[in-house]
C-alpha positions in Angstrom: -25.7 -40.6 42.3 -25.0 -43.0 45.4 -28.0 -41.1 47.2 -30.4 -41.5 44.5 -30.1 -45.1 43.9 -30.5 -46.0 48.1 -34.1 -43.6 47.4 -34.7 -45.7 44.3 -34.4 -49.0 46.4 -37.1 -47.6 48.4 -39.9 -46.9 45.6 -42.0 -49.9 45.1 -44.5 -50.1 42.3 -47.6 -49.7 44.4 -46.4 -46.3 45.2 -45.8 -45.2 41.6 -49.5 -46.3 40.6 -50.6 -44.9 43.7 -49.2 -41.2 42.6 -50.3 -41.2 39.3 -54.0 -42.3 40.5 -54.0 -39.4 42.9 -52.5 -37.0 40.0 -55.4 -38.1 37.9 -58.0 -37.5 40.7 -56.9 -33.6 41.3 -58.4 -32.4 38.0 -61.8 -34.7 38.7 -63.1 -31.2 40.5 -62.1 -29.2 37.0 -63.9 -31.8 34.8 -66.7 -31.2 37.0 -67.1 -27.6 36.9 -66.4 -26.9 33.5 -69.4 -30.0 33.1 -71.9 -27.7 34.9 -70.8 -24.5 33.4 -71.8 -26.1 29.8 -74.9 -27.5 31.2 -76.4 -24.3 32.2 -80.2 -24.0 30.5 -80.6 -21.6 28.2 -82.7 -18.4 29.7 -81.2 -19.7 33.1 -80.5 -16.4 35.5 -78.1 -15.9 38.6 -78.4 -15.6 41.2 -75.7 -14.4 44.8 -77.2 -16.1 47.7 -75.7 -14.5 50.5 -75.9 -16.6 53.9 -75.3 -15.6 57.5 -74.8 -18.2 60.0 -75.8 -20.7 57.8 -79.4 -18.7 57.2 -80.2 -17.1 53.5 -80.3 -13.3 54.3 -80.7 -11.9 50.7 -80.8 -13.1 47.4 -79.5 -10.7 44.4 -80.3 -11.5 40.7 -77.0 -10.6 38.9 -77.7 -9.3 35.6 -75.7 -6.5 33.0 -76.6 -2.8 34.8 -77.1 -4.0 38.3 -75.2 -2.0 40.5 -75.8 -2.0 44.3 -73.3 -1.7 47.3 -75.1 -3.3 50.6 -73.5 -3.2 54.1 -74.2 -6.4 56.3 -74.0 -5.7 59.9 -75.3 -6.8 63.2 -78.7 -6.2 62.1 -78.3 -9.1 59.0 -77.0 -11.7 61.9 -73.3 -10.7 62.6 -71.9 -10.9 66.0 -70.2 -7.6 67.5 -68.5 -5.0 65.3 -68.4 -7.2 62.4 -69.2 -5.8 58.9 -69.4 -6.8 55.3 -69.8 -4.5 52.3 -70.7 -6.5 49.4 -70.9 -4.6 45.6 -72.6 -6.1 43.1 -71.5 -4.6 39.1 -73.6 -6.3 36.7 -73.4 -10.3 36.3 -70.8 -10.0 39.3 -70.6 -10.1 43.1 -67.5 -9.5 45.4 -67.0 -8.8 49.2 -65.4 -5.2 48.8 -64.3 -5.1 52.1 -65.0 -6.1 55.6 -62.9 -6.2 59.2 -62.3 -9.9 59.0 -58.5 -9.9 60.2 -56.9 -11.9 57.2 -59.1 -10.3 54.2 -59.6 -13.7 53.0 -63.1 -12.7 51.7 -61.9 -9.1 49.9 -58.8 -10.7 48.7 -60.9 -13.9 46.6 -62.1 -11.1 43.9 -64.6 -10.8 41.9 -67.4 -14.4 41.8 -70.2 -14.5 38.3 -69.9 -18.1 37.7 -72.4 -21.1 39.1 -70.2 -22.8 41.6 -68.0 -20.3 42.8 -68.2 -19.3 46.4 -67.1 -16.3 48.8 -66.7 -16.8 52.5 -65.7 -14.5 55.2 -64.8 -17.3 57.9 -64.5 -15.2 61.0 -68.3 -13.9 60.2 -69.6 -16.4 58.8 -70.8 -14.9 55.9 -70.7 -16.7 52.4 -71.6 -15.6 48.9 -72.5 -18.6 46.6 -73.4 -18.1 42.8 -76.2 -20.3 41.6 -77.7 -20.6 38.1 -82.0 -20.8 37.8 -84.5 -21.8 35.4 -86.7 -18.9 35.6 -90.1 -19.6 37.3 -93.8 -18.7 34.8 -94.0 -15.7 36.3 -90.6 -14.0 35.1 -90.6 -15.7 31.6 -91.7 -12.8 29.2 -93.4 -14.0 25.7 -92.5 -12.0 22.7 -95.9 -11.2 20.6 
């Protein structure tokens, strides 16, 4: 009890108001995604951008039926050896495996919702999810 009263001593109340203000800010990024998740328009598509060095090398609409595995190599912008093999399985996307040495990229799962982000660091390679009003051309009038 000795030892907990000399830490006591040492607690001002700046520091308490200071902890609960920083508790308070970690779920700001939550509030924020679960704000754009139910702002999303209605007829909106998505849509896996998939980058390379920074550069947009494909864009995939994700959609129920779409199935597609694609193999990025050195051809797409990777340096060496390096490889990617991205699947797609209707509405989602997910890096299913690559020779990245800590599998950060395999190991993040599966990615369908605007916001969420895959990255292979070693090859620079990042899948980002984005949500699209369609353009004239795609909308389709019922008669």
């Amino acid at each position: 009890m000795l030892r907990f009263k000399k830490y006591t001593a040492m607690i001002r109340p700046l520091d308490v108001i200071l902890v609960i203000f920083i508790m308070l800010a970690s779920f700001i990024p939550m509030g924020i995604l679960a704000w754009q998740q139910q702002n999303i328009p209605e007829g909106a598509q998505t849509y896996a951008i998939i980058s390379i060095n920074g550069i947009e090398v494909d864009r995939f609409r994700l959609s129920e039926g779409a199935e597609l595995l694609y193999l990025y190599t050195a051809e797409h912008g990777l340096v060496g050896n390096q490889y990617n093999l991205v699947e797609i399985d209707g509405p989602r996307i997910r890096v299913r495996q690559d020779n990245s040495p800590d599998q950060i990229g395999v190991n993040m799962g599966w990615a369908s919702l605007h916001g969420q982000t895959i990255i292979v660091l070693p090859h620079r390679f990042l899948i980002r999810i984005e949500v699209m009003e369609p353009t004239e051309s795609e909308i389709i009038i019922p008669f």
